[in-house]
N, C-alpha and C positions, 0 to 999 in steps of 0.2 A: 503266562501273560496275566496282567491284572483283570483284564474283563472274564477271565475262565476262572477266580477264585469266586467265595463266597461272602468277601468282605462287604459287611454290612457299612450304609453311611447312607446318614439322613436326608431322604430328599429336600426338609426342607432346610437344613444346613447347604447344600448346595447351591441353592435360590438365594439364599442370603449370602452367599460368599459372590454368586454371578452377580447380584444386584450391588453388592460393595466395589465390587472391581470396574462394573461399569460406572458407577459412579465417582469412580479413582480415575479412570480415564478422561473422563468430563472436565472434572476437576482440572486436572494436569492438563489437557487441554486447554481447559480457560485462561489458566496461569502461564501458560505456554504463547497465547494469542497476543497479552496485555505488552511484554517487550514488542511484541511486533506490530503491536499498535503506534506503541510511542515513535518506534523506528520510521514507521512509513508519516506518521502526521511531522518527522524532523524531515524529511524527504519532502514534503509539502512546501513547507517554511523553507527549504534551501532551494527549489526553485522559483518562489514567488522571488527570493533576494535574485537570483539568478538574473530573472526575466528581467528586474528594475537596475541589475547593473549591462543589461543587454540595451535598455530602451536609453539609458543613461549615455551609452555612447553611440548611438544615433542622433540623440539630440546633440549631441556637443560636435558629432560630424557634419550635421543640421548648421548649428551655429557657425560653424567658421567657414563652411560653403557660402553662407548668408554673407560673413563679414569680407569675406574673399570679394566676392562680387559688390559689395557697399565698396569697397576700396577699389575696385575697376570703375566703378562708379565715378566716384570723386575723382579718380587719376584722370578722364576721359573728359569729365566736364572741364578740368583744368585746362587740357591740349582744347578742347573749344573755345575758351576764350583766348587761349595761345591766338588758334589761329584765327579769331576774328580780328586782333589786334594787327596782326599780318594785311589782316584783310583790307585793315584800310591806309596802310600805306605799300600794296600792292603796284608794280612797277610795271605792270602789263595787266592787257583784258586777259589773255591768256595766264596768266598768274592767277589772277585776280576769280576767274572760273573757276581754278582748279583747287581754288582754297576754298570757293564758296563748294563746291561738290567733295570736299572733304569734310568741311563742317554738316555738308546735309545728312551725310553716311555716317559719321560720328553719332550725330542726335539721334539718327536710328537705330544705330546698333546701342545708345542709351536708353530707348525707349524699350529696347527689346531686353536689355539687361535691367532694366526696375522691373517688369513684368515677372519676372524670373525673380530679383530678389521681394517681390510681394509673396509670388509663391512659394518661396521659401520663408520666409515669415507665417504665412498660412499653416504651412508643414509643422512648422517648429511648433506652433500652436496648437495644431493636433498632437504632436508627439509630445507637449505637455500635459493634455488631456489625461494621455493615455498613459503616462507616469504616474499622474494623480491615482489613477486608477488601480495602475499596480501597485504605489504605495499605500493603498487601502488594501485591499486584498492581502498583501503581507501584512500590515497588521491585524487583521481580521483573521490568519492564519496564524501569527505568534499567540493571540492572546484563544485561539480553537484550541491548539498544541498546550499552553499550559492549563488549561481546562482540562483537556484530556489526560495528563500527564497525573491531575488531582485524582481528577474520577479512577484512570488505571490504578493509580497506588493506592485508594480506599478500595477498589475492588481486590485488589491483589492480598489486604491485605485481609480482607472478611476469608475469601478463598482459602489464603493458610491456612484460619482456623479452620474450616470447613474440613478440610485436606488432613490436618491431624488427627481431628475427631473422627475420621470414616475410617483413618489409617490405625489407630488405636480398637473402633470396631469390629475390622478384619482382623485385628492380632487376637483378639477374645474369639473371636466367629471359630478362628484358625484353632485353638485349641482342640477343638470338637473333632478334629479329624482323623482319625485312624492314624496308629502311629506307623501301621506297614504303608501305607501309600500317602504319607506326609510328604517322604521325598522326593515323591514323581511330579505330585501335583506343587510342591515351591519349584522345582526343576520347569515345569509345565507355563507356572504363572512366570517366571520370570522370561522364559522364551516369547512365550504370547500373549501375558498378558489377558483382560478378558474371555478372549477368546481359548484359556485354556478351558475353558466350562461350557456347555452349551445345552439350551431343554431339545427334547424333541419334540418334533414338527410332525404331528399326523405320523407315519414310517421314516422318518427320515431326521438325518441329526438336522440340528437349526443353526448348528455354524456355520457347516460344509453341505449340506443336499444329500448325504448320501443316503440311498437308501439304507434300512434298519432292516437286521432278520428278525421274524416275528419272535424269535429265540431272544433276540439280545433288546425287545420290548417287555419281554415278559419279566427278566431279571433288572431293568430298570423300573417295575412296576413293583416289583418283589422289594424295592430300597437296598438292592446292591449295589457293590461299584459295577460301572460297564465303562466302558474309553472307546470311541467312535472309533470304528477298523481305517477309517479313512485320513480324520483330523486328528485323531488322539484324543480328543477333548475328551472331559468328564461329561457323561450325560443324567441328565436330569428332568423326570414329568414337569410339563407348565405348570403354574398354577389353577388353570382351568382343567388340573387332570389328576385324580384322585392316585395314591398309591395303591 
């Protein structure tokens, strides 16, 4: 097992190699976040159009509720003076009643249908409001999205650099390392990544918890290799911890 040899490797080679790789994770994290930026603010913008082709046909079911009843409207005032015209060559009192108590019931149920198309009028006025509103909103959401869209791709692209220069670091840092446990440890980082490395913690690895035998602090104190019995990880004294 590698933690029972005597290979030597410098604590503060390993500090520098954990502090590269968590800095490679940040990185690729950040550059990982900026598509899913852009994604979620086009998901903004495609509900704001959403809601304004939703309110879009309310209003125009709006409108032709309105124009339906305008047209019951005028059809009804028409049959009123139909039957007034009736009315006065009426050929009986009995006729003559029954046409005036048609025309009263007409005028009312006209009274009661402008009532209704005022408040649909009213309606349609609010539900123009409230398009107004949503067509701001969506553009206040297109012109967020291509703002965002600038800022992610200037960020994306400082990050690159950032991301080659740490990754060309670790390739120098990486020469420094013992060529018998070169293998474990690119084996190690490509499994897990940062966490193939970890300092200890008081007795205990700082990746995983586990506790440390005072044996396998004292050959991490001595600048040997040790690999946590637990995590695998490489361990390594803090920088608050002298070799």
């Amino acid at each position: 097992m590698l933690n029972r040899t005597s290979i030597e490797i410098s604590t503060e080679l390993l500090r520098t190699l954990h502090r590269i790789h968590r800095q490679l994770t940040d990185l690729r994290s950040q550059l990982d976040r900026g598509p899913r930026q852009i994604k979620a603010g086009e998901a903004m913008v495609v509900r704001s159009a959403a809601a304004i082709a939703e309110i879009e046909e309310r209003r125009k079911k709006a409108i032709l509720a309105s124009d339906e009843k305008q047209l019951q409207l005028q059809t009804r005032e028409l049959h009123i003076e139909e039957l007034k015209a009736k009315l006065n060559i009426a050929g009986s009192n009995r006729e003559f009643s029954l046409l005036k108590d048609q025309i009263a019931a007409d005028e009312q149920a006209n009274l009661v249908l402008s009532d209704e198309i005022f408040e649909g009028l009213e309606r349609i006025d609010s539900i123009d409001q409230e398009l107004a509103k949503a067509q701001a909103e969506w553009q206040e959401q297109q012109a967020d999205q291509q703002q965002r869209v600038a800022d992610v791709d200037a960020k994306m692209k400082t990050l690159t650099v950032e991301l080659h220069r740490v990754e060309a670091e670790l390739e120098e840092s990486e020469k420094q390392i013992p060529a018998a446990v070169k293998a474990d440890y690119q084996r190690m980082v490509r499994a897990k990544g940062e966490e193939a490395l970890a300092p200890t913690d008081g007795g205990s690895c700082g990746g995983c918890n586990q506790t440390l035998t005072t044996q396998l602090i004292s050959t991490v104190q001595l600048s040997q290799l040790v690999r946590c019995p637990n995590c695998n990880a490489f361990l390594y004294l803090p920088e608050n911890r002298r070799p």
